[in-house]
N, C-alpha and C positions, 0 to 999 in steps of 0.2 A: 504494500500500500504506500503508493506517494503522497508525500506533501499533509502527509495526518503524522501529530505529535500526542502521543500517551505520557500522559504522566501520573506519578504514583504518591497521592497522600499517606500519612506515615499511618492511619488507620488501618487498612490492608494489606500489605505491600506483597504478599502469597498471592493473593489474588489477582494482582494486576501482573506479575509474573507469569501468572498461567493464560492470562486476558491476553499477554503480549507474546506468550509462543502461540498461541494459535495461531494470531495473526499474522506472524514472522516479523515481528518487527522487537526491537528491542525500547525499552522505557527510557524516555524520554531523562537528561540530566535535571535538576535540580534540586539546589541545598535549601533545607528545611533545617531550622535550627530555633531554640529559645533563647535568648536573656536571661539572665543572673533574676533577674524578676520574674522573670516569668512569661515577657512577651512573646512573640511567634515572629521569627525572619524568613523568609522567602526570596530566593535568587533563582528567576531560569538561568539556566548556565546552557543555551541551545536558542540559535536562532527560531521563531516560530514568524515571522510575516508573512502573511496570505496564508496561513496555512491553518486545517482544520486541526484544532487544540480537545483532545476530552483530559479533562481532571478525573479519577478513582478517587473515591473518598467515600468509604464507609462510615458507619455508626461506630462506635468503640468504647470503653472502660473511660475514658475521657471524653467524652462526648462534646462538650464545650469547647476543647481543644479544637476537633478535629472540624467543628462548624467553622471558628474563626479564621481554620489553616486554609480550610477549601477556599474561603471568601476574599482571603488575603491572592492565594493561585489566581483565582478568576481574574483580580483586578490587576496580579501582576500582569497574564497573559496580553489582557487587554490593553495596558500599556505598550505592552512590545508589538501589537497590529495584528494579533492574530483573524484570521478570515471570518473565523468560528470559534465559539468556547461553546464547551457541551458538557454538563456537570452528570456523571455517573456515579450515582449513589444505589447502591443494590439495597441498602436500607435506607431509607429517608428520615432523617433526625427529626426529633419532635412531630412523628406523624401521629400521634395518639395525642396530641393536643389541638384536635381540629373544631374543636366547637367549645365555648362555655361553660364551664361546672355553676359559674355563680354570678352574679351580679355584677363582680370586682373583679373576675377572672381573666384572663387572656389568650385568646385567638396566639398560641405561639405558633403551629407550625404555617398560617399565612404571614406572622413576623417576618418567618424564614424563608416563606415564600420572595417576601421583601425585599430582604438582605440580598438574596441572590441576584435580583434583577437589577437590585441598585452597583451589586459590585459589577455587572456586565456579561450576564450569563446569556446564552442567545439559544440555548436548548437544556432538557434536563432528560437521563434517561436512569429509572425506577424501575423497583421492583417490589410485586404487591403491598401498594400503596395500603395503611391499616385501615384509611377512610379513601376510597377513590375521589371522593368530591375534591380532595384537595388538589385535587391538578385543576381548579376554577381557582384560586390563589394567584395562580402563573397569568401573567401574560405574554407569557412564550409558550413557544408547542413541550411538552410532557408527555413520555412514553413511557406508559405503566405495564411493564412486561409482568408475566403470568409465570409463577414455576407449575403450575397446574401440572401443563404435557410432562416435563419434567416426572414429576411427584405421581403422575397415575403411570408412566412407565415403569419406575420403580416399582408401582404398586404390583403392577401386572407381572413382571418380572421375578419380586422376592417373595410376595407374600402367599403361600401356600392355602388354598380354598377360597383365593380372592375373590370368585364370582358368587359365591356363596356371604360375603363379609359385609355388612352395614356400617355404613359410614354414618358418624354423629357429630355432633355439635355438644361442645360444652359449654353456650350459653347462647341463648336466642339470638344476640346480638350477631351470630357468626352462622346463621343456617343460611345466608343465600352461598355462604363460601362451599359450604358444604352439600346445599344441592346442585353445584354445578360439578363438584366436585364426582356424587353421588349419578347423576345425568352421563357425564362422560362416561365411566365406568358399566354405567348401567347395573345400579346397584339401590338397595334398597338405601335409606337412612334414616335418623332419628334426631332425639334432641336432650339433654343433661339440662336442667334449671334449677336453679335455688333462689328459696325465698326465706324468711326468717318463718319460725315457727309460732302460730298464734292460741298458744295453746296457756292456763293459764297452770296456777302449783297444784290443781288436783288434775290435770289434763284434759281438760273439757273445753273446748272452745267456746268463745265468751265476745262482747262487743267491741275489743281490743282490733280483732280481727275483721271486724265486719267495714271497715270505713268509714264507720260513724264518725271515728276521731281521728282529724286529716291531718295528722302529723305523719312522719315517716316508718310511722306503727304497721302500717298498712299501704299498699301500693296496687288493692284492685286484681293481683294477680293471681290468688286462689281459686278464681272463678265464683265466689260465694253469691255477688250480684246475679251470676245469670244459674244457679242454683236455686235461687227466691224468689224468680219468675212465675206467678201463680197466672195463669188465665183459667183454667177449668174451673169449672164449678165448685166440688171438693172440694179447693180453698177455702171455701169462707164458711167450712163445718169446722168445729173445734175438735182437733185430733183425739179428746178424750174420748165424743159423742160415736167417734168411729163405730165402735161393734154395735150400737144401737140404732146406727140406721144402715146398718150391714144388713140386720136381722128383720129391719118396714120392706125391706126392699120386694116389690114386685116381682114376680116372672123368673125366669133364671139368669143368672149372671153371666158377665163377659168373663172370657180370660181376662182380660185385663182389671175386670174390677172383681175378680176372685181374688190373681193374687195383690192387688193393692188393699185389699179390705180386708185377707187374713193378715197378712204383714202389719197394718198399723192395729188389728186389733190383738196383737200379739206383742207389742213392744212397749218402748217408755210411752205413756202420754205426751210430756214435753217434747222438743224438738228442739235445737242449739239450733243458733243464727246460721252454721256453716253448712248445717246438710241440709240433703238432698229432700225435697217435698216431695211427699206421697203421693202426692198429682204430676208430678215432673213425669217425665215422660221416659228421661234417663233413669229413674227408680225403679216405675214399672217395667224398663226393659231387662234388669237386672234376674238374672236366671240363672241355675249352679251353676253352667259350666264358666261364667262370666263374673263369677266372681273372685275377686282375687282370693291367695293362700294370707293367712291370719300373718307370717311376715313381709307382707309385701302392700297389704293396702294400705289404708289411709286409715286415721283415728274416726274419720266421719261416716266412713264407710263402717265399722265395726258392729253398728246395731241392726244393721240389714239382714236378717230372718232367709232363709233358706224356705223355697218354695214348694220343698218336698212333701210329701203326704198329703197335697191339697187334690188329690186324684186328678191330675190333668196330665196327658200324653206328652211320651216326650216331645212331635209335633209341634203343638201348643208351646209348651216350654223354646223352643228353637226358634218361632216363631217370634217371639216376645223375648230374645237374648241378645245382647249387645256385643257383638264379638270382639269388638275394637276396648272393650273394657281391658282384655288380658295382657295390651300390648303400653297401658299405663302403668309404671313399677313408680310405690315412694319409698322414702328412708327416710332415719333421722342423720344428721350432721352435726357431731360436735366437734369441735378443735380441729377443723378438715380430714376428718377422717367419718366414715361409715361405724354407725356404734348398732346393737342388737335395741329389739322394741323394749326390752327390758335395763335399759340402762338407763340410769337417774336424770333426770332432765337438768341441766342447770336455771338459774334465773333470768330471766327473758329481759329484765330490766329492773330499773327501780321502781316504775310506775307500776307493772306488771307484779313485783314482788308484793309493793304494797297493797292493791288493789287487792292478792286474796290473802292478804291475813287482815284483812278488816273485818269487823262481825256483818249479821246477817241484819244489813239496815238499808239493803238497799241497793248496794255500790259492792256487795262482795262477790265473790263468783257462785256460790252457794243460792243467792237471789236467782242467777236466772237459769239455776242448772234445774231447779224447785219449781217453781212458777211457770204454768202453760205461757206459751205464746201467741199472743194476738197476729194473727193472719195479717192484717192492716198495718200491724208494727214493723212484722218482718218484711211487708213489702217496703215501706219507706225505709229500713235500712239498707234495703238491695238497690234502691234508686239512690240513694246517698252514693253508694258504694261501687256503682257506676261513673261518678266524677272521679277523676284525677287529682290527686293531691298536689293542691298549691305549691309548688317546691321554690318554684320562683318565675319570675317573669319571660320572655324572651324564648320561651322550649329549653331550658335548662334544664329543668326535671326528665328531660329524657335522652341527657348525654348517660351514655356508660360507664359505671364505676370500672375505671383500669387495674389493672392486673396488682398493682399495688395496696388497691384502695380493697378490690375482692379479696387480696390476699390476709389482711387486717379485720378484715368480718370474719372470714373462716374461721381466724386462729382465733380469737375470744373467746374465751374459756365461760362466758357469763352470755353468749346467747349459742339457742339452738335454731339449726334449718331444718326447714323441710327439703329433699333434695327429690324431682321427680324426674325418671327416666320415662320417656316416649318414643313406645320404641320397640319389636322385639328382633334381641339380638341373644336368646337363651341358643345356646353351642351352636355359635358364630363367632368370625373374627371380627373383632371392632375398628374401626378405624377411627378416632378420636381427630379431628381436623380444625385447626386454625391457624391465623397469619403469623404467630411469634408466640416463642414460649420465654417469657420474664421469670415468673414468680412460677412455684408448682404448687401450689395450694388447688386453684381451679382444678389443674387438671388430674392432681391425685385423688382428687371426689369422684371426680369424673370417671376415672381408670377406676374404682374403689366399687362406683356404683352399678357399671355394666357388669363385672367382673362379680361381684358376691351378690348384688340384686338382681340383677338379668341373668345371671348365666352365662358370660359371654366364657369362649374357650381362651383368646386372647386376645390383647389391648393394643396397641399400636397407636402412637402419640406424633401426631404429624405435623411441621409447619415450614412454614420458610425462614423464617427468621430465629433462631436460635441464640437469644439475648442471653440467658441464665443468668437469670441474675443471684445474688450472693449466694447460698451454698443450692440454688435449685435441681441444678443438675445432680448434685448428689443428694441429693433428697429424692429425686423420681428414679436414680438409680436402685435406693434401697427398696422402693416400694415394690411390693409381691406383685401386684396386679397389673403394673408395667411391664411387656416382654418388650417393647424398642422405644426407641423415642430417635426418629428421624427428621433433620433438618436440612437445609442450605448451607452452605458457606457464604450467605451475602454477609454475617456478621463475623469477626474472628473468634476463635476460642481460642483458648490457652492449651496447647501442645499436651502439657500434663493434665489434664484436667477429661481430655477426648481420649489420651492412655488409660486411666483409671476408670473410665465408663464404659462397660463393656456391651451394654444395652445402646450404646448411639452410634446413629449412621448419617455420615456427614457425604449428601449427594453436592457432586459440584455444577455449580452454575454459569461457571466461565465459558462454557460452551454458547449458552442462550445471548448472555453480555456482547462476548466478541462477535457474534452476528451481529446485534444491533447496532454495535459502531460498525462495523463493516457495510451494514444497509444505509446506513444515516450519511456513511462518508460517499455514497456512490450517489446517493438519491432513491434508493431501491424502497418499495414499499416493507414493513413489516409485518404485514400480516397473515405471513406463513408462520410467524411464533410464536402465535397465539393456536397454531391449530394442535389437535391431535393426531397423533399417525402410530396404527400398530406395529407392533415389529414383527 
């Protein structure tokens, strides 16, 4: 390649090596150095006029550093005339800061968007950006390369029963990653969620839970609003009056109001704000084979009656069964780890702690575990509980907690989650898929919960970006329910660190890179590198 100059910021420098034999070409001279201070110097020591320039500059352990070193390159180059500056960053710094946490917050990775166009950058070439939207930051052109093809060839390649294996998602935030993921493959997937537990100190769910109280108690995500959807009639008989107008009733009965009328005339009177009404329709579709195993469902599910001995065919039964119920698994989550239904709940908070050891005046949990519930009550808490809690102005409330912030919920020893898998991956391989592994908290739930709540045979933890941060790598090393954890090399690791993990597999990317500068320096389109191709 004529008249194109590579050069290597001191974040990578493996990488641009391997960028620079593909191409045949050798990297480009310049001295990178600091000050007794601390500053950054930068000298190209290689003519560059008229000619097309890409700077390497990864993500790294110094992060800051390596922003200022790029910015400093860019503006040297552009002093010297070059034709072209093209900044390649296989991981894009601060792309998890692309929206708002708060009021006072800041937009950094369009700062950085900033930074770059002011030092003179006239292209950027990326690699799965964490928010795509951020190439609208740029006003230059942004090529967000895919390790996708990369990462399902691999898959196709190593993993043994791969066409049998579901791919998941360990947080809602990442399922389009992984149905496109899941799409290519042609494979089933799933989905890992946590949410805090709304349970109170005798475990009964209580108004804590319901959205009544729009602090950050609750977030609408248990489904309980569209669980307290009452339209049928049924509703607005008092659950106690059940067997009494079971027994007025006319003519012969429906399946469907056989077993909804032996059911509620067989259980508590009361009903908690979180389960499911007897006129729900998801209730009545509830049938044995459709109900989960006593460790696997949910606490709200637990008083639901078995339909048996009500003489009706299995037909009938089949008829009236949810089958998609088998394929919902929950858990509890304490300290990021999967614990049995029998392990001590911690305390959920202060409010929560105080709330039940208060006497029975009203405001204890004992009040509404006692006390029928008003049909009209519960509907105005389920429309309550269909707003979105005020979190703040602007769509703030609905940026995502980062892997730092998920990682600090987990480990709290003073709250429990509820963790639900959707999904069945019962003796299947899993495929766990996201853009970047930082922290392992998330994903050892995650690996924790396919693996002892579903069933899976094995775990498989995938991404592009392979941050580790502080001891995570070896923390998903020791975990059982981990068999790999495969990344990229757009970020560096530490030599000794990739020795002592014997579960990771470091695919290279330098092959997808050196095309894209090779397309970019010709004029060539790139959108054969985004395709998929079997082998």
């Amino acid at each position: 390649m004529r008249r194109v100059k590579i050069f290597s910021g001191s974040s990578h420098p493996l990488l641009v090596d391997t960028i620079c034999e593909r191409l045949g070409i050798s990297p480009a001279k310049a001295e990178l150095k600091k000050f007794s201070n601390g500053e950054t110097s930068v000298s190209i020591e290689t003519s560059i006029r008229e000619q097309d320039v890409f700077i390497v500059q990864s993500g790294s352990r110094k992060i800051n550093d390596s922003v200022i070193e790029l910015l400093i390159m860019i503006s040297a180059c552009k002093s010297g005339s070059a034709k072209s500056i093209t900044a390649v960053m296989p991981y894009f710094p601060y792309s998890r800061q692309s929206k708002k946490k708060s009021h006072r917050g800041a937009i950094t990775a369009r700062l950085f968007a900033n930074l770059l166009s002011v030092a003179g950058v006239h292209h950027v070439i990326t690699v799965d950006l964490h928010a795509p939207p951020t190439q609208g930051f740029f006003g230059q052109p942004v090529d967000n390369l895919h390790a996708e093809p990369l990462i399902a060839r691999w898959i196709r390649t190593n993993v043994p029963g791969w066409k049998e294996a579901v791919v998941v998602s360990k947080n809602p935030g990442g399922t389009k990653r992984v149905t496109s993921m899941a799409d290519a493959l042609k494979l089933n997937f799933g989905m890992v969620t946590t949410d805090r537990r709304r349970t109170d100190m005798h475990g009964s769910n209580t108004m804590m839970g319901s959205g009544l109280l729009p602090s950050r108690m609750s977030s609408g995500t248990d489904g309980s609003h569209e669980n307290s959807v009452e339209t049928d009639a049924e509703t607005q008989i008092d659950p106690t009056g059940a067997a009494e107008v079971g027994t007025q009733h006319r003519g012969p009965l429906s399946p469907r109001a056989q077993i909804s009328g032996s059911v509620a005339s067989s259980q508590v009177p009361a009903r908690g704000f979180n389960e499911i009404p007897r006129s729900s329709p998801l209730f009545q579709s509830i049938g044995v084979d459709s109900v989960s195993p006593p460790t696997s469902r949910s606490p709200s599910h637990q008083n639901i009656a078995s339909p048996s001995g009500l003489g009706l065919s299995n037909d009938v039964l089949e008829e009236y069964t949810d089958e998609r119920a088998r394929e919902v698994i929950t858990g509890r989550l304490i300290q990021g780890h999967i614990v049995d239904d029998n392990f001590p709940s911690p305390l959920l908070s202060t409010m929560s702690g105080s709330l039940a050891t208060l006497p029975d005046t009203g405001l204890g949990p004992s009040h509404y575990d006692n006390q029928p519930v008003d049909p009209m009550t519960s509907s105005i808490i389920s429309n309550m509980s269909a707003f979105p809690s005020d979190h703040a102005l602007g769509g703030t409330g609905d940026a995502r907690d980062e892997s730092d912030e998920e990682e600090g919920a987990l480990k709290n020893p003073e709250v429990e989650h509820t963790i639900t898998l959707v999904g069945d991956v019962k003796d299947k391989v899993v495929l766990i898929i996201d853009d970047l592994i930082d922290q392992s908290g998330s994903w050892i739930a995650a690996a924790e919960t396919v693996v002892k709540r579903g069933g899976a045979k094995k775990a498989y933890c995938i991404a592009t970006h392979g941050l580790f941060g502080n001891d995570s790598l070896e923390k998903m090393e020791e975990c059982q329910c981990i068999d790999y954890i495969v990344v990229t090399n757009t970020y560096p690791i530490e030599p000794e660190r990739m020795r002592a993990c014997k579960k990771l597999v470091v695919l290279d990317i330098s092959k997808l890179i050196s095309e894209a500068i090779r397309r970019n320096h010709y004029g060539e389109s790139i959108s054969a590198l985004f395709q998929h191709y079997q082998d």
